[in-house]
C-alpha positions as CSV (number, residue, x, y, z in Angstrom):
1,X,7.9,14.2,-8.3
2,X,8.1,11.0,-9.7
3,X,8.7,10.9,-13.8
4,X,7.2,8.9,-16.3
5,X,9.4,6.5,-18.0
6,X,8.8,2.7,-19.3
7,X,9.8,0.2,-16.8
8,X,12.1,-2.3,-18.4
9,X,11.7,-5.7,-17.5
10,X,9.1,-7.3,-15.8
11,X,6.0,-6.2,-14.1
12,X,7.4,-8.5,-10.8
13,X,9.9,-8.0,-8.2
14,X,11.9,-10.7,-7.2
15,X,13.0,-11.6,-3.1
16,X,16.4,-10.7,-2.7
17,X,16.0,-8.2,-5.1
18,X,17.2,-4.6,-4.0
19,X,15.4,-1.8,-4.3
20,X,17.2,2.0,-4.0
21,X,19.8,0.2,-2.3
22,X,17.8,0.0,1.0
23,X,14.9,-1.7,0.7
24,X,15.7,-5.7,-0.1
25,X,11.9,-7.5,-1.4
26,X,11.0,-10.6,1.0
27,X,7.8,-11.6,-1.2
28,X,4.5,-10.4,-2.8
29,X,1.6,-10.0,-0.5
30,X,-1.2,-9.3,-3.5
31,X,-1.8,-7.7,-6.7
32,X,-4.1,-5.8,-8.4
33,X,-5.2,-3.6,-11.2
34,X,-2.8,-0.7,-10.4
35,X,0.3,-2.7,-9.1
36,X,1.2,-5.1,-6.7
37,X,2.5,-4.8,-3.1
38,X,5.3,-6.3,-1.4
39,X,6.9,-7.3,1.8
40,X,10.1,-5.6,1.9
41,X,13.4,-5.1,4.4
42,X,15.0,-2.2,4.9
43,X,18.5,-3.6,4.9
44,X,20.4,-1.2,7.4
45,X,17.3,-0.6,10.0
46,X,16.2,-4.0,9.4
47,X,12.7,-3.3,9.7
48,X,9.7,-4.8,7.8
49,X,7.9,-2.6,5.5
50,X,5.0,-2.5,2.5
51,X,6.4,-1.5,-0.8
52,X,3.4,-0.3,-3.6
53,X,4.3,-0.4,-7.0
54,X,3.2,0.9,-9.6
55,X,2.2,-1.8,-12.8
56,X,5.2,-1.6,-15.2
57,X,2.3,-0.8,-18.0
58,X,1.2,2.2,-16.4
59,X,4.6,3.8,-15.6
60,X,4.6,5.3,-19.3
61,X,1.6,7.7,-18.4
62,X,2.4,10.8,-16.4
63,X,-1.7,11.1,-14.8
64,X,-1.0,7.6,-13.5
65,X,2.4,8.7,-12.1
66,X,0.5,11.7,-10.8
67,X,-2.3,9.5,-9.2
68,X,0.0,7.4,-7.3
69,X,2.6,10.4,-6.4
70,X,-1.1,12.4,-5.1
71,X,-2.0,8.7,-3.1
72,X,1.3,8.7,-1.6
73,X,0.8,12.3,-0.1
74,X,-2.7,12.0,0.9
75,X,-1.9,8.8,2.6
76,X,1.0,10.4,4.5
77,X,-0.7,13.2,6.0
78,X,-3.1,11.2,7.3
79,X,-1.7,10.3,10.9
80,X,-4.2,7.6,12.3
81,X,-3.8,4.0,14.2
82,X,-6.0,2.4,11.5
83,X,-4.4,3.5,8.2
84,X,-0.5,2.6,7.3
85,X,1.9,5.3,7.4
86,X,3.7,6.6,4.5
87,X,7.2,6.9,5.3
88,X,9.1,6.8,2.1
89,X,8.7,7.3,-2.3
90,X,11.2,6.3,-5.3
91,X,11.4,5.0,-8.4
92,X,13.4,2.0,-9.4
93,X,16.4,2.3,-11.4
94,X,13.8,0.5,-14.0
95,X,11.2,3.3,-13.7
96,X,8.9,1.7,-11.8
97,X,7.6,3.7,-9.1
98,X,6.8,2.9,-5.3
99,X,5.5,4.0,-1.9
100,X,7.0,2.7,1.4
101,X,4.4,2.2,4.4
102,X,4.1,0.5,7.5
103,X,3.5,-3.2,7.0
104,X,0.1,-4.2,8.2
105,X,0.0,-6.7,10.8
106,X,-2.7,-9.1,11.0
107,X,-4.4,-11.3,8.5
108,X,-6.7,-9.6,5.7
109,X,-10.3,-9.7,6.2
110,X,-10.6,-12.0,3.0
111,X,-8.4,-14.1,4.9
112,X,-10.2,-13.9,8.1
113,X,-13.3,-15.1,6.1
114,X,-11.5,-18.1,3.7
115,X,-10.0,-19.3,6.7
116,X,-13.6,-19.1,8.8
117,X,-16.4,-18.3,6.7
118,X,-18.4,-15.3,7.7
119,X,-17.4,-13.4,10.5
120,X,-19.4,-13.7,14.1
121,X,-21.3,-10.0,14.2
122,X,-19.0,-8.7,17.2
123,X,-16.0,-9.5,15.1
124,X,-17.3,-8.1,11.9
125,X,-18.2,-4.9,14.0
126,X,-14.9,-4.9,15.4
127,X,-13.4,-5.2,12.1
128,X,-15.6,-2.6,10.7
129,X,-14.9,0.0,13.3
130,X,-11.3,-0.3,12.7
131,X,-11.9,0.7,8.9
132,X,-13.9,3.3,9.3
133,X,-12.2,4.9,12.3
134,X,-9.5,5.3,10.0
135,X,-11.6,6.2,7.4
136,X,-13.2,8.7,8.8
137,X,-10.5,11.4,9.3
138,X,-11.9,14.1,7.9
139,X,-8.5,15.6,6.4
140,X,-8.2,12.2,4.6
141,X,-11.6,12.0,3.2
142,X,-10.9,15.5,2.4
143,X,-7.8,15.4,0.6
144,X,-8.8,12.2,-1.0
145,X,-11.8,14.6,-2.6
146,X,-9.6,17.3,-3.4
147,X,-7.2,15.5,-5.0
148,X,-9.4,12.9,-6.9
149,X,-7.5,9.6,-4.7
150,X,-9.7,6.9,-4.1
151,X,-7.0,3.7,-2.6
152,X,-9.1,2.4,-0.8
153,X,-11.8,0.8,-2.8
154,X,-13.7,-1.4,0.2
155,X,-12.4,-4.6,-1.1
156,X,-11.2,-7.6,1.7
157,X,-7.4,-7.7,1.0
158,X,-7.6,-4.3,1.9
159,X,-8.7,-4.5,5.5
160,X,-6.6,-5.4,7.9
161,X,-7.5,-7.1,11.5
162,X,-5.1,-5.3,13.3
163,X,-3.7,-1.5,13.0
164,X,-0.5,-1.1,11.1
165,X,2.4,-1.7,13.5
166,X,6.6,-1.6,13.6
């Protein structure tokens, strides 16, 4: 398990920055509340990957650290087409802790809808689908109850138009 500790520094990655050694940050793809993700390499596979972090405030408070290591497992034991893999978990050398996943492909739906307005009903059923196929495993919703993870709170950034790919 992860352990609590104050991250150092600031709250941001940088690009170039390394992370573990393998994983080298390309640029931040949104934050929120709880953190921020990023687009990450992995600099010997050379593959494209979604680093999570955990906010450098809340690295201090072991239920936080909890939450996210509990997220991390729930998410990775999942095993479905329409929700990013889990593939990988540290902790910076500056405490901060992160999940690897898959890196989504595909714009956000906030995206979709800044770039077009409101989505054409096929599309938005498409869309919609897509979420709640993935959404809809009962052993996630299921170890989301059990173990008190809620990630995915409905907002835009957080749907995707396309599954997570390589």
């Amino acid at each position: 398990m992860l352990r609590p500790g104050i991250a150092r520094g600031r709250d941001v990655l940088r690009p170039g920055q390394l992370i573990d050694d393998k994983y080298r940050i390309v640029r931040l793809v949104g934050e929120g509340g709880m953190g921020a993700v990023y687009e990450a390499e992995h600099a010997f596979l050379e593959r494209r990957v979604a680093i999570k972090v955990l906010a450098a405030g809340m690295t201090g408070s072991a239920e936080a650290i909890r939450r996210f290591c509990r997220e991390a497992k729930a998410a990775a034991k999942i095993g479905h087409e329409n929700i990013c893999e889990v593939t990988d978990v540290g902790q910076t050398r500056d405490g901060m802790p992160y999940i690897v996943m898959q890196l989504p492909v595909g714009r956000s739906l906030a995206e979709l809808i800044a770039a077009g307005g409101p989505l054409r009903i096929g599309r938005a059923v498409d869309v919609a689908t897509q979420a709640l196929a993935g959404l809809s495993r009962a052993e996630f919703l299921d170890a989301l109850g059990r173990l008190g993870v809620s990630p995915f709170q409905g907002e835009p950034e957080e749907v995707v138009e396309e599954a997570c790919r390589d």
